[in-house]
C-alpha angles and dihedrals in degrees: 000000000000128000117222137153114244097201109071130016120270085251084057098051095049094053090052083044092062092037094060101027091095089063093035085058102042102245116176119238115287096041095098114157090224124029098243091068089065107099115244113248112251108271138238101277092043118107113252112246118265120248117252121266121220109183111205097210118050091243100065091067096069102029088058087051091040082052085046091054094068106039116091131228092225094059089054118125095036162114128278085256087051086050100043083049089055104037087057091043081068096041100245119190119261089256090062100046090046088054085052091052095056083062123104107267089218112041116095114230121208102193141007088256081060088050090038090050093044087051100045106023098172095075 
């Protein structure tokens, strides 16, 4: 007894087949079969990605994401006063914002990694 599906042709079935053979097969990214599928590089106005941050203690880990709580998007890129705005807007807690307060007041910071290094530059 054959196996077939009944719900397209056989044509059919063999054109779906070729579209998702890359991720049946396990290809890495950039072995697209046709060029559309590759995905477009960020462009010119888009943020560059933070760096990863490896905190040594156990303890760095959650205080960094406890810092990125209250730091809005909508702060980011900007100055110690953009962040401490923010950062009340959202009702952190007096350590945070006491955190907030130790940062250059001129320097413009991109991303919460730039804010966590200037604040602990010893990582």
């Amino acid at each position: 007894m054959e196996r077939a599906s009944s719900k397209h042709s056989p044509r059919l079935d063999e054109e779906m087949d070729k579209e998702t053979r890359a991720y049946t097969q396990g290809a890495g990214a950039g072995s697209r079969a046709e060029e559309w599928h590759d995905p477009e590089p960020a462009g010119e106005d888009q943020p560059e990605v933070a760096p990863v941050l490896n905190a040594d203690d156990g303890n760095g880990d959650e205080a960094l994401s406890r810092l990125g709580r209250y730091i809005p998007r909508t702060s980011l890129p900007g100055t110690r006063d953009a962040l401490i705005a923010g950062a009340t807007r959202l009702n952190a807690p007096d350590d945070i914002l006491a955190l907030l307060e130790r940062l250059d007041p001129q320097r413009r910071f991109a991303t919460v990694a730039d804010v966590w290094t200037s604040l602990n530059p010893d990582r």
